[in-house]
C-alpha positions as a Python dict, from the first residue, in 0.01 Angstrom:
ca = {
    (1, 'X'): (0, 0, 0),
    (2, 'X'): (-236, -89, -334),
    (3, 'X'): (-581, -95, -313),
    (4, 'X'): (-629, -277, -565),
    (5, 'X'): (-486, -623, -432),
    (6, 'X'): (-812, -843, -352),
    (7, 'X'): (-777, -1110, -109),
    (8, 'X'): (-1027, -1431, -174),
    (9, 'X'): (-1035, -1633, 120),
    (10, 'X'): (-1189, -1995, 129),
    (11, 'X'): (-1504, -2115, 344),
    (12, 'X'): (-1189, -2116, 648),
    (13, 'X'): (-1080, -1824, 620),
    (14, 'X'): (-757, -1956, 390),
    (15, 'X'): (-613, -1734, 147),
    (16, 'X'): (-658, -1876, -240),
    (17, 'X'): (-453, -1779, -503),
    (18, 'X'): (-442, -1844, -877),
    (19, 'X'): (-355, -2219, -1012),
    (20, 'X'): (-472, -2363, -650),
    (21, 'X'): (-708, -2643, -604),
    (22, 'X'): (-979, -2613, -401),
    (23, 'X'): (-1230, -2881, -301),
    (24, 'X'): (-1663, -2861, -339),
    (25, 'X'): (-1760, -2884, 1),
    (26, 'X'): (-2131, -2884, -42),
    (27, 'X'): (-2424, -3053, -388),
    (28, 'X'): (-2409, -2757, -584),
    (29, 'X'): (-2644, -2780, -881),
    (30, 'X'): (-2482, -2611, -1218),
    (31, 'X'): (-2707, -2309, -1343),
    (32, 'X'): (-2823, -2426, -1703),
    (33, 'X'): (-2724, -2757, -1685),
    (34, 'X'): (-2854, -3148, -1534),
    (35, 'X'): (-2449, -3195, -1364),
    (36, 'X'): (-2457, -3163, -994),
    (37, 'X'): (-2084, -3088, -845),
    (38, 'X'): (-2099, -3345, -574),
    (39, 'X'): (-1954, -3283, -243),
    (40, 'X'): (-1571, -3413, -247),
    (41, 'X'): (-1498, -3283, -606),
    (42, 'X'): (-1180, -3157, -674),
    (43, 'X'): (-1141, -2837, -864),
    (44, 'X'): (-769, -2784, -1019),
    (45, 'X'): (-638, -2501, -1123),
    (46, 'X'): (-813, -2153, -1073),
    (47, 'X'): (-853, -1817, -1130),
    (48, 'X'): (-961, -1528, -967),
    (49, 'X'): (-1205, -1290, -1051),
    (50, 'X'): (-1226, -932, -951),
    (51, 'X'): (-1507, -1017, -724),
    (52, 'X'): (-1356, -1150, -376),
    (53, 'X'): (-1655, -1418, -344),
    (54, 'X'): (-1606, -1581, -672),
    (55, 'X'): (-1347, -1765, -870),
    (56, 'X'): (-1364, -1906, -1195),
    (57, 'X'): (-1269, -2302, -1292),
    (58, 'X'): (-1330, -2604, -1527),
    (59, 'X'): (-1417, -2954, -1375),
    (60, 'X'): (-1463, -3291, -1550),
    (61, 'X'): (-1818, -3210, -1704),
    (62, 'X'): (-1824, -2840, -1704),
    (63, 'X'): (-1605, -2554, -1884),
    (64, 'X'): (-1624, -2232, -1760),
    (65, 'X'): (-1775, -2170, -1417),
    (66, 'X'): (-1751, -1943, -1162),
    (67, 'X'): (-1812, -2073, -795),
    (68, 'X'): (-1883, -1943, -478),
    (69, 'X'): (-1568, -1945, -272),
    (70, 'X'): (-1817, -1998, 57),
    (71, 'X'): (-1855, -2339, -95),
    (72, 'X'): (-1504, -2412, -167),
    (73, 'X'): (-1236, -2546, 58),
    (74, 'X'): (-858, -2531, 18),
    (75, 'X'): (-708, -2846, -125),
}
């Protein structure tokens, strides 16, 4: 078995995988920015990071950031 296989699980407990869409399930307020993710957005398409809490994405107004996955539900 590889150790190397990291399994990113949503804020249920469901396994995510690259190119899924996931939905913000909580205001999140962007880091160096005025855009607020509101609760309800839907993220398309992401990737995963080495990190099992974290996944990177674009939305609508922002390129290029990396989420919490404890904030993130399955689409």
């Amino acid at each position: 078995m590889s150790d190397d296989v990291i399994l990113v699980k949503d804020s249920n407990g469901n396994p995510l995988a690259d190119g899924d869409s996931v939905v913000v399930i909580k205001d999140l307020k962007v880091k160096g920015t005025s855009v607020t993710l509101k609760r309800g957005t839907l993220i398309k398409n992401i990737r995963l990071t080495s990190d099992d809490e974290e996944i990177e994405c674009n939305s609508d107004k922002v390129k290029g950031l990396v989420l919490k996955t404890c904030f993130l539900k399955k689409a």
